[in-house]
N, C-alpha and C positions, 0 to 999 in steps of 0.2 A: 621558529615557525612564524615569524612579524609579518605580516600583510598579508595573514592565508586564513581560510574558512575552512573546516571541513566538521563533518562530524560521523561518528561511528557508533555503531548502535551494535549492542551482544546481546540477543537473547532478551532476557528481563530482568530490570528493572533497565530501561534504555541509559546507555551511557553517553553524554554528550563534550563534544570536544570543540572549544570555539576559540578562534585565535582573531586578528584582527585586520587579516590582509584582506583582498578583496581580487587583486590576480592569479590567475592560472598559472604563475611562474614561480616553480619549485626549485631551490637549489637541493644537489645530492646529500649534503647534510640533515637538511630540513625532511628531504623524504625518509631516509635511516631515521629519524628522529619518531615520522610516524609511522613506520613499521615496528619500531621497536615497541612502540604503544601499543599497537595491536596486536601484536603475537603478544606481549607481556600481560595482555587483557584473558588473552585466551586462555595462557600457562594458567592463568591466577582463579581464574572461575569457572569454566566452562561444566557440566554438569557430571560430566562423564570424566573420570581421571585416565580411562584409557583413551580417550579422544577417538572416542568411534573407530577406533582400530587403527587409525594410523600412527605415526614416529611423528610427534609433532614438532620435537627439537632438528630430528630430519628436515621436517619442511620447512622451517627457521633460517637453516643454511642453503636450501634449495632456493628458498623465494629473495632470501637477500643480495644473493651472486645476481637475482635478474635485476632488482630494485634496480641495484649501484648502477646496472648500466642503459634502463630503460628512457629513453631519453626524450619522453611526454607526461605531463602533467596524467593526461587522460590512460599512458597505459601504466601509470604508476597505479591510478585505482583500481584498473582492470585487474593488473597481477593481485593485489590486496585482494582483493572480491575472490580472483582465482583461488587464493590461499586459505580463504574464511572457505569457501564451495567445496574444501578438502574435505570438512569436518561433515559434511551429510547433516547438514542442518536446517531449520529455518530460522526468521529472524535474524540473520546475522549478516552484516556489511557494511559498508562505508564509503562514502564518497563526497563531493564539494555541498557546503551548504547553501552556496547558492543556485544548486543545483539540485534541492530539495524538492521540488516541486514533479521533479520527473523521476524521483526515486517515491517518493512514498504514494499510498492514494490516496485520491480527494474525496474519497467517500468517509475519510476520517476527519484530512486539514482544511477543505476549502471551507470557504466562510456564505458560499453563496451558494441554491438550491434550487430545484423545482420540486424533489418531491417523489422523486425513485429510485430505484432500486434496478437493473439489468444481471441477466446472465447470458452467458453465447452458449447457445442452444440449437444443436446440431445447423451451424455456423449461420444463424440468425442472434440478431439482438432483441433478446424476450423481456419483458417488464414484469420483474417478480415481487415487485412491492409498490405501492403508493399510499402516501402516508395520507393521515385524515387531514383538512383543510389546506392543503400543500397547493401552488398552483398549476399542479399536476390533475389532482383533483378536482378542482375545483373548472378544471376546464374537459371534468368527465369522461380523463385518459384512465383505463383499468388496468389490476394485474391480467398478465396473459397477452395483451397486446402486445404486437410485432413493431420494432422499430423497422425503419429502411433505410431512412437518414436524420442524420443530425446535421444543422445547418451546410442541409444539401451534401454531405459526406456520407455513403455508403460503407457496409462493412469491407466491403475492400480498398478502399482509399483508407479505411482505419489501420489496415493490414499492413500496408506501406507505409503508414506513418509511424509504425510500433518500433520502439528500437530494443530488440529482445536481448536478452543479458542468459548466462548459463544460468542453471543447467539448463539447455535446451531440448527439455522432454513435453509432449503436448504440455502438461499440466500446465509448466511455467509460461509458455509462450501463450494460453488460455490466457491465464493472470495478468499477463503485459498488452495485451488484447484489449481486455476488458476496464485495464486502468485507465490504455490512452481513450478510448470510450467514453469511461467517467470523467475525464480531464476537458471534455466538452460538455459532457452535461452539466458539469459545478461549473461556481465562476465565482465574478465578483457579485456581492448582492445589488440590484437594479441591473444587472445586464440580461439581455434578452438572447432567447436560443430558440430555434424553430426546427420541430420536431415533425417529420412525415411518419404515418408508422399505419398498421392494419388491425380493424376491430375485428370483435367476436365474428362479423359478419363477412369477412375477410376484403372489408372496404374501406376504400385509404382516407385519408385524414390529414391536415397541414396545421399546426398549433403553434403558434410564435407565443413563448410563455416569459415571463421575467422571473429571472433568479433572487426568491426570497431569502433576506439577513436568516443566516443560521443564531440556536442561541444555548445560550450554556457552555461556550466552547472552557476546554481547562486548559492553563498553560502547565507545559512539562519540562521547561528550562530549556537553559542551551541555544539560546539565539530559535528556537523550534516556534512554527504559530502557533496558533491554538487548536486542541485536537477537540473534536465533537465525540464524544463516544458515546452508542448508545447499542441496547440492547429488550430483549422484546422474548415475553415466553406464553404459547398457549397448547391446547390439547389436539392434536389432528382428529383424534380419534379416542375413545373412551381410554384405552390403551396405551396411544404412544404420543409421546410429550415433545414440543419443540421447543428449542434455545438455542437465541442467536445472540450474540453481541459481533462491534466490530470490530474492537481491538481488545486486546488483554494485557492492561495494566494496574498493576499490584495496588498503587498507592489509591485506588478508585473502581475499584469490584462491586461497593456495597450495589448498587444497581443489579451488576449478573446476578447475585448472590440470591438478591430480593425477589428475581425474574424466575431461577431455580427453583424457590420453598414454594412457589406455584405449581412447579411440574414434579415435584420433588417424590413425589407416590406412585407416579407411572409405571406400566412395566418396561416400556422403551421408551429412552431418551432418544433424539438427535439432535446435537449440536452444531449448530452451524456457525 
């Protein structure tokens, strides 16, 4: 694998694979070499010994007859992706590492902020959080507000820029939505992003805002940046209890954990 990047990630604890090429040019050796990683990743851990019902040594000699003769870089990962999408899982996939940036989201890795939080909301961009001093805040943007555009891009210019990946059921294609989304909101920190969006009073708004240094980020190896993780718990109701974190990684819970023993007595949790 000499002059090639890639990395693959199972499940949890992430698995990271870094080699040291930097071109899209694979020989058919080198790709057998990471198939055989990956299927060998899967035989060896995966949680389930029935492999969610399928013949996994089946799909083994299925996916490998396509590798040998697939003859792009780009549909060697796609079949790999196809082969992980067998198992009816989340968490689980792979592809070029320097093509990291359009595989994971930036509401985890980027290093640069304003200060929210969005969901698509019966197919508007809604602001479901804003953090305290952010300058999101600070320029008196609220939860509940409607986006319209991000530096003059509409939800349908997001929609054609999304490059959706299977399974192709709403949920996913939400997800891939919402990331390319977030992948204009984050950035680098000092860069500026200009926000149109509608208040409580359903009267529009233009906010050119600068994207503040994130902080605390942790590195997780593997040629990987640095992940921000954070998570956040309080009561909605005397009753029912919220918790959120946004990624779930083993070596670095005590946070959720700590956010839990707050709601820990509830009759209803929801975890987001």
């Amino acid at each position: 694998m000499n002059g090639f990047k890639y990395i693959f990630f199972f499940i949890f604890p992430f698995i990271f694979i870094s080699c040291q090429a930097q071109e899209k040019v694979m020989t058919r050796s080198e790709r057998i070499q990471i198939f055989e990683h990956v299927w060998n990743t899967v035989n060896e851990h995966f949680y389930d010994p029935n492999f969610n019902g399928i013949d996994w040594n089946k799909k083994h000699d299925e996916y490998k007859t396509k590798i040998e003769n697939c003859n792009s870089t780009d549909d060697f990962f796609s079949l790999l992706n196809k082969m992980l999408f067998e198992l009816n899982s989340s968490h689980c996939g792979v592809g070029l590492l320097s093509e990291l940036s359009q595989a994971v989201s930036p509401y985890i890795f980027s290093n640069g902020e304003i200060g929210i939080d969005i969901r698509i909301i019966d197919n508007q961009i809604v602001i479901t959080k804003v953090l305290k001093y952010s300058p999101a805040d600070n320029a008196n943007i609220k939860k509940g507000y409607i986006i319209e555009k991000i530096d003059d891009l509409t939800i349908k210019d997001f929609e054609n820029l999304t490059k959706y990946k299977p399974p192709f059921n709403d949920r996913n294609k939400k997800f891939h939505l919402t990331s390319e989304i977030l992948r204009h909101i984050y950035g680098q920190p000092g860069t500026k992003v200009k926000i149109d969006f509608l208040d409580e009073n359903n009267k529009s708004h233009t906010k050119t805002l600068t994207r503040k240094e994130r902080q605390n980020g942790i590195l997780l190896g593997g040629g990987m940046p640095p992940a921000y993780l954070k998570s956040e718990s309080y009561f909605i109701t005397k009753n029912i209890g919220y918790l959120s974190f946004n990624a779930f990684n083993p070596p670095d819970l005590e946070h959720v954990l700590h956010n839990l023993e707050k709601v820990n007595n509830t009759k209803g949790l929801i975890i987001d």
